[in-house]
N, C-alpha and C positions, 0 to 999 in steps of 0.2 A: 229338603229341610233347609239346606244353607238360604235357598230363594227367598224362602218366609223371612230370613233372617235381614236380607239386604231390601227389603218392599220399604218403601216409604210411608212411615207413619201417614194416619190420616189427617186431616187437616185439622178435627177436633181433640188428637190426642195431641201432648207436647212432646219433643223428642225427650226429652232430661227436665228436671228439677228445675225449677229456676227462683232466682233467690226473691224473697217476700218484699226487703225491700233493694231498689236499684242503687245501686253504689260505682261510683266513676273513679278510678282512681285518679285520673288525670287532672277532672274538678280539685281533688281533694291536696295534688300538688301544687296547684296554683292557687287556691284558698293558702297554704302556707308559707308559700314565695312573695303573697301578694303585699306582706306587710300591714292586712289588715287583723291580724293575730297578734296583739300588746302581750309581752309578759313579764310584768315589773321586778325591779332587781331582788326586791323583800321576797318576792316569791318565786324565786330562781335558786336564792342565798337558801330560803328556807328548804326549799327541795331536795336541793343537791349539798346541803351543808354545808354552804362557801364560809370561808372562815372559822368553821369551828375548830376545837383541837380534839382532832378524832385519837390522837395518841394518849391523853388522858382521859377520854370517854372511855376507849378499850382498856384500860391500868383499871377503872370504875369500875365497867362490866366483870372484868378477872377479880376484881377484890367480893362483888356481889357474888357471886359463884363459888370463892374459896370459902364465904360466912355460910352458905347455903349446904356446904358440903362438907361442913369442919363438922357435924354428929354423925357423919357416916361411918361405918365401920369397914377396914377394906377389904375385900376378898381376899381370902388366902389362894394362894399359888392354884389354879386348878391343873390336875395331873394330864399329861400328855397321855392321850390313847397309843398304847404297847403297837409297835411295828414288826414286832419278834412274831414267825409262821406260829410257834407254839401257842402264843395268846392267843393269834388272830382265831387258829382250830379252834379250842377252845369254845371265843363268844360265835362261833358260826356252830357249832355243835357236831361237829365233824367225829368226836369220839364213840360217838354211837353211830350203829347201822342207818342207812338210809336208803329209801326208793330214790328211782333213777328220775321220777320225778318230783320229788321234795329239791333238787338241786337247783332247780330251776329258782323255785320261791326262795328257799335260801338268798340266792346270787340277790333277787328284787329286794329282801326285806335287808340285805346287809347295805344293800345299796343307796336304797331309803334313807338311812341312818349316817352313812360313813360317803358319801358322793362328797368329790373337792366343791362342787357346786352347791351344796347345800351344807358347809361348816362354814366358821369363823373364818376370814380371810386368812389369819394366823397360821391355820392349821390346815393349809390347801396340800399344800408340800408334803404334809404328812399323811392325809385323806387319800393324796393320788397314790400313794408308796401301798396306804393298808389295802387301800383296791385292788391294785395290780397283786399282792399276794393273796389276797380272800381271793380272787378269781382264777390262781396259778392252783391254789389248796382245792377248789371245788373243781376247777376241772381234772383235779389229777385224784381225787376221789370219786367222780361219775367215773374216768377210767376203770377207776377200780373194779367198780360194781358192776359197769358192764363187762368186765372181764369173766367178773364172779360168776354173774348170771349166765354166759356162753358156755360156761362148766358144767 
C-alpha cells in the first residue's frame, strides 16, 4: 500500500491544484518599488483621514447613539443563578429517585445550559463554581443508587 502511495503521478494527471490564474509575487513587489504606482495626496488624506478631527467625529458618533438609545428602557438587574448545592439539587432534580442511567443525561442537559463556555463572559466564574457542584451532587447520587441497587 505505502508503494501506491509514493508512485509518480502520470504525466496526464497534475500532482496538486494549481491556481487558474499565475500570480508572481516578486513581479508584484517590484511593480510597487517601481514608482510607476502615483497616489495623490487628496486621495491618501481621504483614505486614511489625514487631518480630520477624529476626536470630535467620535463626541458625534456617542451623541448619535445616546439620541438612538434615549427611548430605551433599561433592563432591571438580572438575578445571578444560585451557587448553593441546595438550588443547584433542586434545578438538576435530584429529589426524586433516579435510574443509574438518567445521571448521565442529567450531567449533558445541566451542562448544555450552565457550561462557563457557553454563558455571558460575566458569569464564567460563576458557571465554572455551579459545574463543579452539579457534578460533585450527581456523582455523589449515582453513588447512591449504585449502593441501593447492590442491596
Amino acid at each position: 500500500m505505502l508503494d501506491d502511495l509514493f508512485v509518480a503521478p502520470d504525466k496526464g494527471e497534475e500532482a496538486g491544484a494549481r491556481p487558474s490564474i499565475p500570480f508572481d509575487y516578486l513581479s508584484v513587489a517590484d511593480e510597487l518599488h517601481s514608482g510607476r504606482i502615483k497616489v495623490s495626496g487628496d486621495t491618501f488624506a481621504a483614505e486614511y483621514r489625514e487631518g480630520a478631527d477624529l476626536a470630535s467625529e467620535f463626541a458625534a458618533l456617542l451623541d448619535q447613539a445616546k439620541i438612538a438609545l434615549a427611548g430605551e428602557q433599561p433592563l432591571a438587574e438580572e438575578p445571578l443563578p444560585p451557587i448553593d448545592p441546595e438550588s443547584i439539587a433542586v434545578e438538576l432534580g435530584l429529589n426524586q429517585p433516579k435510574d443509574v442511567a438518567d445521571f448521565g443525561r442529567m450531567r449533558r442537559s445541566f451542562a448544555f445550559a450552565n457550561h462557563p463556555d457557553r454563558v455571558a463572559p460575566h458569569l464564567r466564574q460563576r458557571a465554572m463554581i455551579r459545574m463543579q457542584v452539579a457534578n460533585m451532587l450527581i456523582d455523589e447520587a449515582k453513588r447512591r443508587a449504585l449502593a441501593g441497587a447492590r442491596r
